[in-house]
DSSP file (Angstrom, degrees, kcal/mol; ACC not computed):
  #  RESIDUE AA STRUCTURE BP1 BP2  ACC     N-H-->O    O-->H-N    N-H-->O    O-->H-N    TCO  KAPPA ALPHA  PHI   PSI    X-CA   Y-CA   Z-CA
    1    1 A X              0   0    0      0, 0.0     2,-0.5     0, 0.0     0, 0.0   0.000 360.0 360.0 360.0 122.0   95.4   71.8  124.4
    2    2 A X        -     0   0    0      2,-0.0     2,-0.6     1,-0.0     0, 0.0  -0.638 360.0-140.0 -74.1 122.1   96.5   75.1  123.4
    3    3 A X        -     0   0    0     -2,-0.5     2,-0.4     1,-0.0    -1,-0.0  -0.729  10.8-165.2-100.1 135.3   98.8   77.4  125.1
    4    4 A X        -     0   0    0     -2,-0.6     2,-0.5     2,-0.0    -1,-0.0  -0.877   2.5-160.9-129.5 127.4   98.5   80.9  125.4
    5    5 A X        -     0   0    0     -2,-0.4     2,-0.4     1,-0.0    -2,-0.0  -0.720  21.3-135.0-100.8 133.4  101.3   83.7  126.5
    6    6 A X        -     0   0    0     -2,-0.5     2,-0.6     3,-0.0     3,-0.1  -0.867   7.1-129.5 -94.6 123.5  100.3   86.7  127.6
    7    7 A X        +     0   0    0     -2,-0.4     3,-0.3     1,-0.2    -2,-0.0  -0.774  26.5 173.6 -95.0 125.6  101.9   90.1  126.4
    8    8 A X  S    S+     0   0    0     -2,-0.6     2,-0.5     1,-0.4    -1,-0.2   0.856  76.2  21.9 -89.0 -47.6  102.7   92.2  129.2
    9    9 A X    >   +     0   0    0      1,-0.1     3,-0.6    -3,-0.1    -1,-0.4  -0.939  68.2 169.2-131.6 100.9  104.3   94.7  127.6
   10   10 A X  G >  S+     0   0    0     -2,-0.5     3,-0.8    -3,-0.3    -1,-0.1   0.718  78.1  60.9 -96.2 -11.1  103.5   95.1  123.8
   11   11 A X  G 3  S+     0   0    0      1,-0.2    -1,-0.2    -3,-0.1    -2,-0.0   0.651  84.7  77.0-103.5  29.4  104.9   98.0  123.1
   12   12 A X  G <  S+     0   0    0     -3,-0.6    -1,-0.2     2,-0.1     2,-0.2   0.550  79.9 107.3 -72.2 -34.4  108.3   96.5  124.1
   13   13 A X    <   -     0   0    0     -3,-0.8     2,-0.6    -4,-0.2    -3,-0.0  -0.526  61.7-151.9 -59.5 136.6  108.0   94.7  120.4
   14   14 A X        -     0   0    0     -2,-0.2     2,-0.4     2,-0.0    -1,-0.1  -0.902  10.0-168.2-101.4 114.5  109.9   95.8  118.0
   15   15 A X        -     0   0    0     -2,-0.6     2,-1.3     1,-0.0    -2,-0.0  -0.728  28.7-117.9-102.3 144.3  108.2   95.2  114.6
   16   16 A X        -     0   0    0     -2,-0.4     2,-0.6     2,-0.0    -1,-0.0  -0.625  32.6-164.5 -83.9 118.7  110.8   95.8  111.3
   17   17 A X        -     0   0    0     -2,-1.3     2,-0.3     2,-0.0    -2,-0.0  -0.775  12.3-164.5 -98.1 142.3  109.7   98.4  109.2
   18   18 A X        -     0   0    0     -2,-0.6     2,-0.3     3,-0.0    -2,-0.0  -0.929  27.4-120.5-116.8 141.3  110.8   99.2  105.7
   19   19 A X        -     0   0    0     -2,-0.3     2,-0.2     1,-0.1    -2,-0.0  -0.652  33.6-123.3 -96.7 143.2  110.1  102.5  104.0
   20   20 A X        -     0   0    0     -2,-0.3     2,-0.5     1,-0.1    -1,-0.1  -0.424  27.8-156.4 -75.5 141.7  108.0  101.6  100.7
   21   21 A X    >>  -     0   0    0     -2,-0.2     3,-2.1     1,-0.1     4,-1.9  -0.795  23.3-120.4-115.2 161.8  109.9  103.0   97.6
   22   22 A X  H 3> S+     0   0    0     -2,-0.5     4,-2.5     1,-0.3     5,-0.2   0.856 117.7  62.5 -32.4 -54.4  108.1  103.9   94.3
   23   23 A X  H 3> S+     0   0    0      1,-0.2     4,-1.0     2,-0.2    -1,-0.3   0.685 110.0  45.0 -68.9 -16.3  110.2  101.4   92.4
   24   24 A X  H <> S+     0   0    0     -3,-2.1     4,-1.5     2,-0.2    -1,-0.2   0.972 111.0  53.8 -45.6 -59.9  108.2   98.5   95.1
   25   25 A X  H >X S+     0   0    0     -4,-1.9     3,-2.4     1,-0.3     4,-2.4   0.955 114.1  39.6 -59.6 -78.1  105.0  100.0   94.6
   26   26 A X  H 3X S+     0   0    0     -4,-2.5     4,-2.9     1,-0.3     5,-0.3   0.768 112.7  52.2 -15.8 -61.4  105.4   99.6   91.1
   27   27 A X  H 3X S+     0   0    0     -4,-1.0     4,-4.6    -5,-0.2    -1,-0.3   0.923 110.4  53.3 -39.1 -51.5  106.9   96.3   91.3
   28   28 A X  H << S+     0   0    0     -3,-2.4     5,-0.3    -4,-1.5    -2,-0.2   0.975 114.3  40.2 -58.6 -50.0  103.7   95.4   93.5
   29   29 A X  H >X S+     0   0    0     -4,-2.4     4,-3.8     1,-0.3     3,-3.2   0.994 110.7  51.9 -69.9 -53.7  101.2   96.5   90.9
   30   30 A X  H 3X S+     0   0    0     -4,-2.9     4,-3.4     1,-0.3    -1,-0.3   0.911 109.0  55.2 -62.7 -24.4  102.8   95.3   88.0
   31   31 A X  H 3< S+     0   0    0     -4,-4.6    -1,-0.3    -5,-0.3    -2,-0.2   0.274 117.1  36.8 -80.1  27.8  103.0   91.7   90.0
   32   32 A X  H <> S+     0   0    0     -3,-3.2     4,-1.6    -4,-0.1    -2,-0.2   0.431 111.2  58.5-125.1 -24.9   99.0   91.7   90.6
   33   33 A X  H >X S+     0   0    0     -4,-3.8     4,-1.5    -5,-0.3     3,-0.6   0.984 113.6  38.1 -62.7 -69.6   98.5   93.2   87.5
   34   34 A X  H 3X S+     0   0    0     -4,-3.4     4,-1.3    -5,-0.3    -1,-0.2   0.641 110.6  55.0 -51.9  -8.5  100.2   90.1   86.0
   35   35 A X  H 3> S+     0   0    0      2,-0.2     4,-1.8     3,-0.1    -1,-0.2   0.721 108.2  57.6 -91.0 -26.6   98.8   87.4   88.4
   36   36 A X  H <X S+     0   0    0     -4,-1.6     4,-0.8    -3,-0.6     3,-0.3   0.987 106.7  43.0 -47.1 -81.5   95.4   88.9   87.1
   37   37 A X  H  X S+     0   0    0     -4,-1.5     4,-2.0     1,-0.2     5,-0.3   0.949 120.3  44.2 -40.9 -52.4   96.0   88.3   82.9
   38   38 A X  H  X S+     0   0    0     -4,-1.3     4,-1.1     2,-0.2     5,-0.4   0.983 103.8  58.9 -80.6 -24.5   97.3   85.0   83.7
   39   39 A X  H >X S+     0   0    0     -4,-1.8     3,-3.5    -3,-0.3     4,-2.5   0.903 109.2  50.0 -22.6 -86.9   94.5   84.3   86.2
   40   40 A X  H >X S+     0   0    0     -4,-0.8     4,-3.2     1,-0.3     3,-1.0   0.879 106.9  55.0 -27.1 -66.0   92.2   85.0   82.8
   41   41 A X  H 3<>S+     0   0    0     -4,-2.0     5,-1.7     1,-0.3     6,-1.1   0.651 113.8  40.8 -72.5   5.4   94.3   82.4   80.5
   42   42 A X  H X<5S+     0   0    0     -3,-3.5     3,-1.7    -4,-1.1    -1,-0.3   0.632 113.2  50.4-112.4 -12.8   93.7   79.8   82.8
   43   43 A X  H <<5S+     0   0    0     -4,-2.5    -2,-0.2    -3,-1.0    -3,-0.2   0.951 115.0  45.5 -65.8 -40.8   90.0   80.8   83.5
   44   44 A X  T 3<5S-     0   0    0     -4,-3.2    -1,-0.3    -5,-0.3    -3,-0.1   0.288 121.7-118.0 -79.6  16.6   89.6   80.8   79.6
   45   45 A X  T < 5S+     0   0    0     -3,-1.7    -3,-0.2    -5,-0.2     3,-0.1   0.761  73.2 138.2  37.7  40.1   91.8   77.1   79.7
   46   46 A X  S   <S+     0   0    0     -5,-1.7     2,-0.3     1,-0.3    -4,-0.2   0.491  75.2  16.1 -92.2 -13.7   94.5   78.9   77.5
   47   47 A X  S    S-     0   0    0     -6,-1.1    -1,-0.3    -9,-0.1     2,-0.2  -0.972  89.7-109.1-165.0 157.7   97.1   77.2   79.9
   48   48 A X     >  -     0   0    0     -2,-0.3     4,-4.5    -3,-0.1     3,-0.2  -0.338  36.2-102.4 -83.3 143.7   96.8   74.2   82.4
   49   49 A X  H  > S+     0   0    0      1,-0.2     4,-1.3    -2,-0.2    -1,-0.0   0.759 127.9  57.0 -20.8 -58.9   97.0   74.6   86.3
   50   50 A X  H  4 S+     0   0    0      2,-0.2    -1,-0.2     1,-0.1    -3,-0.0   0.767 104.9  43.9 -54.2 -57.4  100.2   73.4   86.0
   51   51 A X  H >> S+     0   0    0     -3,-0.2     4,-5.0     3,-0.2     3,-1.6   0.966 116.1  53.9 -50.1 -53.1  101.7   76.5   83.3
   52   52 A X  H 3X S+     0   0    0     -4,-4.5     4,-2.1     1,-0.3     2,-0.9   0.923 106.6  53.0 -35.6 -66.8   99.7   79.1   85.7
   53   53 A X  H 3< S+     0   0    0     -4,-1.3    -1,-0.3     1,-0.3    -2,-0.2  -0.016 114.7  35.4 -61.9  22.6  101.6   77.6   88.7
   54   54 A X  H X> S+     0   0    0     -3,-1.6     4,-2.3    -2,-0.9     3,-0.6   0.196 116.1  60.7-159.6 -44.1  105.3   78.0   87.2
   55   55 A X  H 3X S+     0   0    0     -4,-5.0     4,-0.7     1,-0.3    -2,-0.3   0.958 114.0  34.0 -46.5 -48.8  104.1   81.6   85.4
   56   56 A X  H 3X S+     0   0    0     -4,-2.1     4,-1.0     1,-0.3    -1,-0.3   0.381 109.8  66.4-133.7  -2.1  103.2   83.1   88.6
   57   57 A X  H <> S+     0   0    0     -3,-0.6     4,-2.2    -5,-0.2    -1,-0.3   0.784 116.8  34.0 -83.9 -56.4  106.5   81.0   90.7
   58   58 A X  H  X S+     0   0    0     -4,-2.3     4,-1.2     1,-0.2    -2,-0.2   0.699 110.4  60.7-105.3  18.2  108.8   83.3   88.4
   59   59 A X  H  X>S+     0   0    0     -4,-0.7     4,-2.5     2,-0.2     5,-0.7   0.963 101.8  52.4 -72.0 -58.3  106.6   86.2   88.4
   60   60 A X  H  X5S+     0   0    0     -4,-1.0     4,-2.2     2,-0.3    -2,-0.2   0.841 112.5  48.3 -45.3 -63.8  107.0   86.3   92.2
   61   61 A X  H  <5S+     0   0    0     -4,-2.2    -1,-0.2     1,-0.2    -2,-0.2   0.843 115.0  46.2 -32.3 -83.3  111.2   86.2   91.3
   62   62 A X  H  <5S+     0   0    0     -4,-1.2    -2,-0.3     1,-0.3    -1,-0.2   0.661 128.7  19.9 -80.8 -56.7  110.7   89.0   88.8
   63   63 A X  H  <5S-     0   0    0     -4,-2.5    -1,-0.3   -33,-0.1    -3,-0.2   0.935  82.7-156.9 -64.9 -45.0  108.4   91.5   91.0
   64   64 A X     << -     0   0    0     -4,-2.2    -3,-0.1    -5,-0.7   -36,-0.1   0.996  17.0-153.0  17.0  92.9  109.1   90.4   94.1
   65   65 A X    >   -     0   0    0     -5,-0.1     3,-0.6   -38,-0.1     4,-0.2   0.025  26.2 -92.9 -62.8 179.3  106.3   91.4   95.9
   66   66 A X  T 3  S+     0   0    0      1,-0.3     2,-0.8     2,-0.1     3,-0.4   0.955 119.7  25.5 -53.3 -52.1  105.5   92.2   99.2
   67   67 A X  T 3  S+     0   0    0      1,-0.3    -1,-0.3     2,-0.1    -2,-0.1  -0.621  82.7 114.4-103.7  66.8  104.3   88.8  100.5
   68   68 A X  S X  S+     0   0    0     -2,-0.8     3,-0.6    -3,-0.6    -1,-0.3   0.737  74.5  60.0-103.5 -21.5  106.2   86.5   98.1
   69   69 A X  T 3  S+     0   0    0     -3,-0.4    -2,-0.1     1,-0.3    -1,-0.1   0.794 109.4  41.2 -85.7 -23.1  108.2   85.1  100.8
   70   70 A X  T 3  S+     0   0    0      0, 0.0    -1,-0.3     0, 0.0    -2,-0.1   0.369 103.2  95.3 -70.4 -16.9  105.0   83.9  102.6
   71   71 A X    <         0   0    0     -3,-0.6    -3,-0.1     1,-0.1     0, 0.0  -0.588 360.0 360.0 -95.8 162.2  103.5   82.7   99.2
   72   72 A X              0   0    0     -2,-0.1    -1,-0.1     0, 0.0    -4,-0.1   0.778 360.0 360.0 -81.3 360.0  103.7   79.2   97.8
């Protein structure tokens, strides 16, 4: 059974905000731009499942995107 809380007052949340700076945006693109290309060498079987999955673990270091902390 699922339980469900009711928000009384929502705009009583405080959400954290951050302001985006260039050097992010940048950051962001150049990490989807790279998850793209290696995305291709494994489509073309130029690297194993395995390679992809350790490329794109220390691309996520190296960009640090928005959502890497949510990503596996």
């Amino acid at each position: 059974m699922m339980k469900v809380t009711k928000l009384d007052d929502v705009e009583a949340i405080q959400y954290k905000s951050e302001k985006v700076t260039e050097d992010a945006l940048q950051n962001e693109h150049d990490y989807l731009l790279a998850e793209k290309l290696t995305m291709k060498l494994l489509e073309k079987s130029l690297i194993t499942q395995s390679e992809f999955d350790k490329i794109m673990a220390k691309n996520r270091i190296k960009f640090s995107p928005f959502l890497a902390e949510i990503m596996a």
